[in-house]
N, C-alpha and C positions, 0 to 999 in steps of 0.2 A: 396503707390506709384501710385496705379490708381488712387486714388481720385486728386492726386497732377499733373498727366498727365491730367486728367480732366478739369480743373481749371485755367491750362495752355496753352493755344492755342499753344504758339511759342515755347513750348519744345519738343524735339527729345528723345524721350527714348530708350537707348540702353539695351544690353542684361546686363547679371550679372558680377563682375565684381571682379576674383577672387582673384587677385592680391593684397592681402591689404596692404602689407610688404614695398612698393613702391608706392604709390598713388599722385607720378607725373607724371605717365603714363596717367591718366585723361587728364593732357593739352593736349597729342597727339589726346586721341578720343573725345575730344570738337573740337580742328582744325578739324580733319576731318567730322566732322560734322559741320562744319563754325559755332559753336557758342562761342559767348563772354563770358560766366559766366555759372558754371556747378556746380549742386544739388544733392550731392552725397548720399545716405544713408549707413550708415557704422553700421552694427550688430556685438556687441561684443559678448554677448549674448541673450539667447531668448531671455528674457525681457530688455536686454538694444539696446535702438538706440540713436546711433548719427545723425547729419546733419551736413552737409559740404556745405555753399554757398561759391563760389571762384570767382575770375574774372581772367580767365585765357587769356595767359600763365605767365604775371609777376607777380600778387597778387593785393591787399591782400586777403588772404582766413579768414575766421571764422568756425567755431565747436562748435555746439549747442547740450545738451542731450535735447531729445525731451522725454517730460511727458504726460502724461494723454491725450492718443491720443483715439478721436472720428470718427470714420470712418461715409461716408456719408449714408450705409446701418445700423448702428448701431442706427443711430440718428432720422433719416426716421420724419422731419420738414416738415411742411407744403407748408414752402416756396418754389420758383423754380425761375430758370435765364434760358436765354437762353444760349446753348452752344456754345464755343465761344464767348461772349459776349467780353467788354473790361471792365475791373474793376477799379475802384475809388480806392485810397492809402491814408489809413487815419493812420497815427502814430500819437504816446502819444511825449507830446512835450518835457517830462523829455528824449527823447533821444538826443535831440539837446544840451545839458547841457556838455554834456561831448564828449572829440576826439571818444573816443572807442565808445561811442553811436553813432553819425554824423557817421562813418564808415559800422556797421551794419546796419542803417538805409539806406546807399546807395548801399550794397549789395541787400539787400532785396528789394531795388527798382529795379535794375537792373533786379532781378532774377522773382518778383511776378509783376513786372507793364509789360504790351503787349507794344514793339514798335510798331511804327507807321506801318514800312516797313514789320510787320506780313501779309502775304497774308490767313494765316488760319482763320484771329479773324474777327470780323464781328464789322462791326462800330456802337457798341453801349455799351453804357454806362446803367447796370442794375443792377449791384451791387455792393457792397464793401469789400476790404480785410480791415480789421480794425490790427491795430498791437498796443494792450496795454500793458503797465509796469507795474507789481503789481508782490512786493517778491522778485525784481532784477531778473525777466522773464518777457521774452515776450508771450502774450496770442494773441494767432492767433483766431480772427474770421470774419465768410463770411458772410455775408447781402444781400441779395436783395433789391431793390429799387423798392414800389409802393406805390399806392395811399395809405389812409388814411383804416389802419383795424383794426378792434377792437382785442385786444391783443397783439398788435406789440409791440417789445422792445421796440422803439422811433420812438413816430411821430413828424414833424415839417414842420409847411407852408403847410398842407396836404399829405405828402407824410412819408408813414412809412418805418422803417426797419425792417426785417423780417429773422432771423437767418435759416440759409439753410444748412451751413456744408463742410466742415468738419470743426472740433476745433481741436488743440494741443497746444502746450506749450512750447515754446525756452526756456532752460537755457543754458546761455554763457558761455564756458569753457576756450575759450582761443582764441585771435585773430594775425595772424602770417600777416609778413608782404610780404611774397611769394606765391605763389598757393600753398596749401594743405603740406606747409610746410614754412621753413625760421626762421628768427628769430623770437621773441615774443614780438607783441606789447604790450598788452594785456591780464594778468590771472586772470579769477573769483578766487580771496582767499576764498569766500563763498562756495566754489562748493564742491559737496560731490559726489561722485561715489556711485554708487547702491550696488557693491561691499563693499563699505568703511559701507555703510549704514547697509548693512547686516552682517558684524563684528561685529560692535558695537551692532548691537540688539544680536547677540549669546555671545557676549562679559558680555552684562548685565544679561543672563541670565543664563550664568556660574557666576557669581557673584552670583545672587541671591539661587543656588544651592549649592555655596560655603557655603554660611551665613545658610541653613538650615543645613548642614554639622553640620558646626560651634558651632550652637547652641545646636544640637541633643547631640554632645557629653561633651559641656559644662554640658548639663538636665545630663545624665549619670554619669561624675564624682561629681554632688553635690549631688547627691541620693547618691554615693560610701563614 
């Protein structure tokens, strides 16, 4: 969440947010805070997190599990941007293919590109949010923008890119057509819960102490 208030000049961070059972109470504390589109993180458990981009108060909202998250102390990159900077918006073009992508893809402008009318951000342009599709997820990563350096991910025309931080990983669960609720545009059939995922691994693994069962007492009755 800090590295994400970091990254963002024009977001209000509020306090915690205890109410889960009801979370169209968010549209009240985006008004009162006059913002248009609200970044919610939703912990089911330790290890699982959701994401919530909305554009409140009519919709539509999305819900992402977020994966393989890199924090920007964890990562400790060479690269740096200035704070406040304003970031370049670089998307994979397989999201314009389909409605439910062209949708996400315009939350997440809303939510990761600085308006104009931002009096925090500072008028320049130094790095980029890149947002690629690979697995039917989206792979968030930050760049920096300079000259030409020996081991940059990508250089071109002189000028490199230089991974800075933080990474994660959007997979899309479901996109509704109201803030943080409504009907269903939109459902990943691919999507699997970390719960669902942790079943089946204990699931396979009574299986497999089944079959040693199985066979133990098979070896006994053909000795008998």
């Amino acid at each position: 969440m800090n590295d994400l208030h970091l990254i963002l000049p024009h977001s209000n961070r509020e306090s915690k947010f205890d109410d889960k059972s009801s979370l169209f109470q968010l549209n009240e504390l985006a008004e009162l805070n006059s913002c248009t589109h609200t970044l919610f993180l939703e912990t089911r458990r330790p290890d699982d997190l959701y994401l919530w981009l909305a554009k409140c108060p009519s919709g539509p909202s999305v819900r992402f599990h977020v994966e393989n998250i890199h924090t920007l102390d964890e990562l400790a990159f060479a690269g740096n941007c200035m704070i406040g900077s304003r970031p370049l918006l670089s998307f994979d073009s397989s999201l314009n293919q389909s409605e439910h992508g062209k949708v996400m893809q315009d939350l997440l402008t809303a939510v990761f590109g600085t308006p104009l009318s931002c009096r925090k951000a500072r008028p320049y342009y130094d790095h980029v949010f890149q947002f690629g599709v690979a697995d039917g997820r989206i792979w968030f990563r930050n760049y920096q923008i300079a000259e030409n350096i020996e081991g940059a991910q990508l250089q071109v025309n002189g000028m490199s890119l230089i991974e800075i931080g933080p990474r994660f990983v959007l997979n899309p669960v479901k996109l509704f057509a109201g803030s943080f609720g409504g009907s269903t545009i939109w459902s990943n059939e691919n999507f699997k819960s970390s719960a669902a995922i942790r079943a089946d691994s204990k699931r396979s693994m009574a299986g497999l102490h089944m079959k040693r069962v199985i066979s133990h007492e098979n070896t006994i009755s053909r000795k008998q």
